[in-house]
Structures are given as C-alpha cells and as structure tokens.
C-alpha distance (Angstrom), angle and dihedral (degrees) to the residues before:
residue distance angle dihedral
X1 . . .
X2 4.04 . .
X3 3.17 119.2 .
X4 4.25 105.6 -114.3
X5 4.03 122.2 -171.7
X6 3.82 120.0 -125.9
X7 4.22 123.1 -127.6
X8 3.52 109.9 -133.9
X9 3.35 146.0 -169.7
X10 3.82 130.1 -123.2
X11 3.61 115.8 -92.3
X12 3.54 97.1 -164.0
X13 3.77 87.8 65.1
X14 3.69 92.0 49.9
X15 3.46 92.5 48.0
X16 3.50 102.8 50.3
X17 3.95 85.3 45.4
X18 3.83 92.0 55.3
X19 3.43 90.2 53.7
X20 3.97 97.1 45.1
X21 3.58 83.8 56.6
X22 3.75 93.3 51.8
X23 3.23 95.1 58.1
X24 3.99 92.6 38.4
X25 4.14 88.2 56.7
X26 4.08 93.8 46.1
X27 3.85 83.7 57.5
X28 3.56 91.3 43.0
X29 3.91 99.8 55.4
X30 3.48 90.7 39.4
X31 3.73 88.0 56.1
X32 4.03 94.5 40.0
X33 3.56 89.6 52.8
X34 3.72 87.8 55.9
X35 3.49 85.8 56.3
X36 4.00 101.3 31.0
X37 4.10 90.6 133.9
X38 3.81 94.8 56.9
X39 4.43 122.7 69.8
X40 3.76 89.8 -109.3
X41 3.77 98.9 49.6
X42 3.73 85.5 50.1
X43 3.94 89.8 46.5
X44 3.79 93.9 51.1
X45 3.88 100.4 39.2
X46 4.22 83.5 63.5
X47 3.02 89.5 43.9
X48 3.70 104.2 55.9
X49 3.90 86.9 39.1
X50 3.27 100.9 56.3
X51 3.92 96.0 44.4
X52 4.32 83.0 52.5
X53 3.98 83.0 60.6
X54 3.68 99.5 45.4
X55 3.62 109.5 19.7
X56 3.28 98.7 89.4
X57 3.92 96.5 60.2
X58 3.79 92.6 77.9
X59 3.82 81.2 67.1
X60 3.91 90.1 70.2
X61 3.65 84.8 63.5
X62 3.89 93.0 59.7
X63 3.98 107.4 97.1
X64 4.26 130.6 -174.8
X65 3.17 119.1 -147.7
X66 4.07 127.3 -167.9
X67 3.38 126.1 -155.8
X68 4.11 113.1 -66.2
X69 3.82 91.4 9.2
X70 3.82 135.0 133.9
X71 3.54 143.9 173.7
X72 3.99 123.2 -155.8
X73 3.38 107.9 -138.5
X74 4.51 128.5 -158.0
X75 3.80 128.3 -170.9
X76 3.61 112.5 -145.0
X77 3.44 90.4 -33.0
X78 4.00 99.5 -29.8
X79 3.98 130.4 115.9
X80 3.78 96.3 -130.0
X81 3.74 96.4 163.7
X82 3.84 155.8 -59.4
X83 3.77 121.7 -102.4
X84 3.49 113.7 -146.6
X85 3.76 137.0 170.6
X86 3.65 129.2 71.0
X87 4.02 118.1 -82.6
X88 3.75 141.9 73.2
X89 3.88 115.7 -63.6
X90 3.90 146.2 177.7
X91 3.93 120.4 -130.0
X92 4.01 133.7 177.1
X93 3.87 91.2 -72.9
X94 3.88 88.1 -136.1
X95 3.73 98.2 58.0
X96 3.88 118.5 99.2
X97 3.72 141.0 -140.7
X98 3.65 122.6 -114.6
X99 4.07 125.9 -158.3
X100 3.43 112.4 142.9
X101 3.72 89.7 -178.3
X102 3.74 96.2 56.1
X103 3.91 96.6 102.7
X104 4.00 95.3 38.4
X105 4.06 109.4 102.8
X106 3.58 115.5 -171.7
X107 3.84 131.6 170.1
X108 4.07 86.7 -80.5
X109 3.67 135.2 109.3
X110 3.73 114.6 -108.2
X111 3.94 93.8 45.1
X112 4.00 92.7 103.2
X113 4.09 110.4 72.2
X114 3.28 130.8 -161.3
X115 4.12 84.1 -123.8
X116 3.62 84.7 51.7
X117 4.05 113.4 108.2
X118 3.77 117.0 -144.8
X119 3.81 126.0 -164.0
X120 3.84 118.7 176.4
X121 3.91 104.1 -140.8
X122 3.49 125.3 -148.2
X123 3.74 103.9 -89.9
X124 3.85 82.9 58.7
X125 3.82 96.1 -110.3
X126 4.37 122.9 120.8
X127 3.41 121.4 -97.9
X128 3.95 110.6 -171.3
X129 4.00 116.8 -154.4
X130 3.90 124.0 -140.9
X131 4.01 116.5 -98.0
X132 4.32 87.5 100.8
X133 4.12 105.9 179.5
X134 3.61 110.0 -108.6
X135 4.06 85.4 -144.1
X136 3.63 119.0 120.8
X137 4.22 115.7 -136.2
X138 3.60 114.5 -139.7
X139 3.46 87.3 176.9
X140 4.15 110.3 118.8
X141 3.57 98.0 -97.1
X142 4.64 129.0 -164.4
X143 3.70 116.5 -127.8
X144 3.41 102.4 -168.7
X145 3.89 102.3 -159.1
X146 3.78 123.8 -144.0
X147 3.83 113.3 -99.3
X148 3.90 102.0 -109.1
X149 4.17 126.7 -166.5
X150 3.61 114.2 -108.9
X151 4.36 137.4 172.3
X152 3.70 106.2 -125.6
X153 3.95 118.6 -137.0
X154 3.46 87.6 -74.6
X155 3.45 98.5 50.1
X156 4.20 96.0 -100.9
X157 4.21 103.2 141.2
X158 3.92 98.5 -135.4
X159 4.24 124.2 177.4
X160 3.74 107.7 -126.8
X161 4.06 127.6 172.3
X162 3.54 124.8 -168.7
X163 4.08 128.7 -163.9
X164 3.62 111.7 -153.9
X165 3.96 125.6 -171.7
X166 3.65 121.9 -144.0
X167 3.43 146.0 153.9
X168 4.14 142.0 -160.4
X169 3.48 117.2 -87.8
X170 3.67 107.1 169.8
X171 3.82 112.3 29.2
X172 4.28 93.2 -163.2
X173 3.97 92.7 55.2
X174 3.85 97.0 41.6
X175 3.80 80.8 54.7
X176 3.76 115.4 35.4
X177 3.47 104.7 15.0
X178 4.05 97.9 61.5
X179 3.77 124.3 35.2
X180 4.10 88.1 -123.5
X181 3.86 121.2 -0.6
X182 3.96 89.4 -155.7
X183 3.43 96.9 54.1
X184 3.54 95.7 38.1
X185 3.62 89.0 55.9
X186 3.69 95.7 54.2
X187 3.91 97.9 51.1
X188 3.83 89.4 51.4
X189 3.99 94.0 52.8
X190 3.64 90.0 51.9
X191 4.23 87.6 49.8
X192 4.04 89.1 43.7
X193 3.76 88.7 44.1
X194 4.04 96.6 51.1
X195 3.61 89.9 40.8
X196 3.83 90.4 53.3
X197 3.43 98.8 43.6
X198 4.06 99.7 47.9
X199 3.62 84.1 70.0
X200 4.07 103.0 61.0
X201 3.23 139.2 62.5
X202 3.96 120.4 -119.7
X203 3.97 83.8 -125.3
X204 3.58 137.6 4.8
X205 3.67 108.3 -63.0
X206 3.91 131.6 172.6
X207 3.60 125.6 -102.0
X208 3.58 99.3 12.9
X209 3.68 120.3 127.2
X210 3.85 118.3 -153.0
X211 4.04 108.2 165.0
X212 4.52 85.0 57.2
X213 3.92 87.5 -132.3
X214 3.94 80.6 119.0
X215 4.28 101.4 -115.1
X216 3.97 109.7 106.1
X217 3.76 110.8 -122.8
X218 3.77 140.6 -177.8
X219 3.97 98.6 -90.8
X220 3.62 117.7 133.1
X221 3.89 140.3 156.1
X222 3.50 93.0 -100.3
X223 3.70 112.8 37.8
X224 4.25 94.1 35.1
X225 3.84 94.2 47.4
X226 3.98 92.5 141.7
X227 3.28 95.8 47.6
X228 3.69 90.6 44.4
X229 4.19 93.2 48.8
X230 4.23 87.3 46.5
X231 4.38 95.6 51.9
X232 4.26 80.6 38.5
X233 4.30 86.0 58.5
X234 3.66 96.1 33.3
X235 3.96 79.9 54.2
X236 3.49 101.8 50.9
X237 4.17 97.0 33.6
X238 4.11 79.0 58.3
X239 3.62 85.9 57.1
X240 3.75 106.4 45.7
X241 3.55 107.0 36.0
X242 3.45 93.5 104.1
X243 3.50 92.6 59.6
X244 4.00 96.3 67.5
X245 4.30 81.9 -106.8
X246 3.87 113.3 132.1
X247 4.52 113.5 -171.8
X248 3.39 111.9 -139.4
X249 3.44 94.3 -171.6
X250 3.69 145.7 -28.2
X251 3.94 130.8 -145.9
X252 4.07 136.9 -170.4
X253 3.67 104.5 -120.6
X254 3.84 110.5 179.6
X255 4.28 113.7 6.6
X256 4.08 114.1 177.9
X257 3.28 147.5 139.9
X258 4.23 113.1 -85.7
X259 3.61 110.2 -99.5
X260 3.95 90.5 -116.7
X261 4.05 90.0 67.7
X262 3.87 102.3 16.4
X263 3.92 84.5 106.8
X264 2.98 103.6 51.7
X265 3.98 98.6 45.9
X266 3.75 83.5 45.5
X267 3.96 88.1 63.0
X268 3.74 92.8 43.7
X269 3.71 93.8 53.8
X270 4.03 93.2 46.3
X271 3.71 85.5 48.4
X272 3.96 90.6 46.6
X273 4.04 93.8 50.9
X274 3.86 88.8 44.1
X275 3.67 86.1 53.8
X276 3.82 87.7 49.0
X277 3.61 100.6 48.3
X278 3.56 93.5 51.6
X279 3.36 97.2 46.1
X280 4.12 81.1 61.9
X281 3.45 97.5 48.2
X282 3.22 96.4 52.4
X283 3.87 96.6 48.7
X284 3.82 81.0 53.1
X285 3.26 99.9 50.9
X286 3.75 95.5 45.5
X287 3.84 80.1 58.9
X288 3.22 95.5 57.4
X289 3.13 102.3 51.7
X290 4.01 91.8 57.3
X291 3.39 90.9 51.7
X292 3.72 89.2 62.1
X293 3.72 109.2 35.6
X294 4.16 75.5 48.7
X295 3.89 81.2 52.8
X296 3.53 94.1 51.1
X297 3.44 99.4 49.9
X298 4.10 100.5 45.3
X299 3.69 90.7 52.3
X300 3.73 95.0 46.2
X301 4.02 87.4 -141.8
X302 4.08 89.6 144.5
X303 3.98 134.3 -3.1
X304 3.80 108.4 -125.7
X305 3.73 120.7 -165.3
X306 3.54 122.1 -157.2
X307 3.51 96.9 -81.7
X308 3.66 101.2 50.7
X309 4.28 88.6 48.6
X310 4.08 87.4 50.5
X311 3.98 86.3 54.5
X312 3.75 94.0 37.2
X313 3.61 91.8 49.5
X314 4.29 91.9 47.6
X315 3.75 88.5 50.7
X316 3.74 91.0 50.8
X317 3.80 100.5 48.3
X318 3.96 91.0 44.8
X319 3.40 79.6 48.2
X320 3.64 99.1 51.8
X321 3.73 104.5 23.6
X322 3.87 94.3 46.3
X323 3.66 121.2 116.2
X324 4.02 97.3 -144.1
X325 3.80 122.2 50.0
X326 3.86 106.2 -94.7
X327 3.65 123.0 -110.9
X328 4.20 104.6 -130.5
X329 3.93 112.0 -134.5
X330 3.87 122.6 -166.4
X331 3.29 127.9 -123.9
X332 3.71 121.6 -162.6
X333 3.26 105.3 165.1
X334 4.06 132.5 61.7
X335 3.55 130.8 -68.8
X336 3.62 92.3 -138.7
C-alpha cells in the first residue's frame, strides 16, 4: 500500500463557521421561542435544537498539525489518506486516526508526547497515563538499542550497543503493512546487529576474513568501527524498507569484552603490549649499542678484542634492557 496525501479543507474556516452558527442558533431559539405559537417559531426552535445536539460533531473534523507531523487516516475500514503539513485543517469528521505505535515506549527519543501525562510515583520512577497522540513524527528520531551479549567470529562473547537514527518515510507502510513499526524496528536491529557482529573479530586477529571475498584481513570490531556501523545500517535498512522506515544512520555505542572473560582478555592484552614494548627496547638497545662499539672503533679511543666487545655489549644491554636503573660499579683493575 502507497502512501497517498489527503486534500483538505481549512479548519480555521470551519471553525469560525461553527461558531458563527452558534451564536446564529442561540438567537434563533431565543427568537422561536418568542414566537413558539406561530409555524416559524416552531420551525426555528427545531432547528436551533437540533443544531445544539449535533453541531458540535463537525468539530471532530478539525485537526492541528505541528511541524513534520501526520496522521493516517481510514473510513470504515479504508486508507483514504495521510494529512501532512503543518496548519489547521478540516477532515470527514467520521474518519479515524491510526498509529499503532502510539503507546509503544522504547529507549528512543520521540516516545514522550506532549499529549502524554506524566506522574512521578512514590518510589520515584514514571508512570505514563493513557491519552497516547495518534500523530505520526517524521521527525529523524534515536533508538538507542539495548546493549546485548554476543560471541565474536572467534567465539569471544563481547557486549555491544548500537544507536541508530531514522526516520518515517512512507506513513501507509509504517502503519498497515507491519503490526508496529517501532517494535518492528527494534527486533530487526538486534537480527542486523548479531548478523554483523558474528563475522568480526573483537580485535585484529590472523586468518580471519571479514569482507567474504576469501583473503583474511585486518578488520575487527574495534579498529573497523565505521565500517562495522555502515554494513550494521545497510543491514537493518534491508530489513525495514518495507515498513515505510528509512535509517539515517547507525552508530556503536558501548563495544567490550563480557564481564565473564573481560579479565582474562584484559591480562592477555597487558601481556601482549609488554611483549611489544620489549620487543622495541630491545631493537633499540641493540642499536645502540652499534652505534657505540661503531663509535669506538672510528675514533680509535680504545682497541677492543672480542672479549672486551662481548662484555661491553652485556653491560650495555643490562644496561639498557633492565627494568630498574642500574647501579654503576668501578673497576680499577684489569679484566684479565
């Protein structure tokens, strides 16, 4: 079902009619009654009565719109159309509004209406009363998904939340064609974000291929997290396009390790960047030490036979590689 804009009237003029006519009708009755024995005080008296009872149900037709609002309206049963644009207007009085999403909150912004009542309860938490808005926003909108436990390519369970931004697009899908956009959208960022996720690594990790053209490459959770949050709303936009739903965008929000292992991996990744820092130091201080028996031997300052360079050369890297400053000691006599 396409979505297919309604032509209406303005309700300022109806209202301003409705109330003309008010007025108009109190005069009348009062003037009727004045004449209640003759045909047209009879005539007018009905008149004016019945308009009291019924007048007021052109009202219902009367419909305020804000700024990138609409409301989906059905006939007895039939999409005839969705009003959109900002203004006052005038509708078939008998049509209703359909959102079936109106009562659904979820951890996004737009949930809280101005139509919305709010009473803070006792125990300090929000209690929200009925009297939803059957308004649609096509503002963009945040759904800030719950973090959910997932393994990792490798089998690693990691947390990960995502936020994604998106917006209505087509009013009649988001409406008929899913029993509630809001809640469809949620389940299908949690499928799009498991699916995603099974396919990286938390970190870089060898072997592993994440693009499926068969090579292993260096893409990872953590170090591709743009190119992980665009496949994550290609995913989903897949998904929900035939809901009316278009994503905007979609972002990682919180990425670690589950609490069950994040010990462990801690360790392993202190013990990797030890393991990487040494391996530094130690190429620098090999280095060094060229650069000084290279020193030595350009400047002709002292002739060093194998044996002296071997002890040189320990002194140096204990002196370089050591973990504690080293404590000098003199020697004044020979090494021999």
């Amino acid at each position: 079902m396409e979505e297919k804009l309604l032509k209406a009237s303005s309700g300022m003029t109806v209202l301003v009619a409705v109330i003309i006519l008010y007025i108009l009708s109190v005069v009348g009755f009062i003037e009727g009654m004045n004449i209640i024995y003759s045909t047209l005080g009879v005539v007018l008296v009905v008149l004016c009565s019945i308009w009291f009872c019924f007048g007021w149900i052109l009202l219902c037709g009367v419909k305020i719109l804000k700024p990138q609002e609409a409301l989906v309206f059905t006939l007895f049963g039939k999409y005839i159309g969705t009003l959109k644009g900002e203004g006052m207007y005038f509708v078939n009085p008998f049509v209703s509004a359909i959102n079936p999403a109106s009562k659904t909150s979820l951890r996004q912004s737009g949930d809280v209406n101005s139509s919305l009542k709010q009473m803070i309860s006792a125990n300090g938490q929000t209690s929200i009363e009925i009297g939803a808005s059957k308004k649609l926003s096509l503002k963009i909108l945040t759904l800030d998904n719950n973090k959910q436990k997932i393994n990792d390519c490798l089998g690693n369970p990691i947390e990960i939340g995502i936020a994604v931004i998106w917006r209505i697009k087509d009013t009649a899908k988001a409406v008929f064609a899913v029993d509630n956009y809001k809640e469809f959208l949620s389940l299908q960022c949690d499928s799009a974000l498991r699916n995603i996720v099974r396919s990286y690594p938390y970190d870089i990790a060898q072997n592993v291929d994440t693009n499926g053209d068969g090579e292993s490459d260096e893409g990872s959770l953590r170090g591709s997290s743009e190119i992980v949050a665009e496949r994550i709303r290609n995913e989903i936009q897949s998904k929900v396009a035939n809901a009316g739903l278009e994503i905007v965008e979609a972002r990682i929000t919180y990425l670690a390790y589950a609490q069950e292992i994040a010990a462990v991996m801690l360790q392993r990744q202190q013990a990797s960047a030890i393991i990487d820092a040494r391996k530094m130091i130690v190429d620098g201080a090999v280095g060094m030490v060229e650069m000084a028996l290279k020193k030595l031997d350009d400047s002709s300052i002292v002739n060093l036979d194998d044996e002296r360079k071997a002890a040189m050369v320990s002194n140096l890297l204990v002196v370089l590689c050591g973990n504690k400053d080293a404590q000098p000691i003199v020697n004044s006599g020979s090494l021999y």
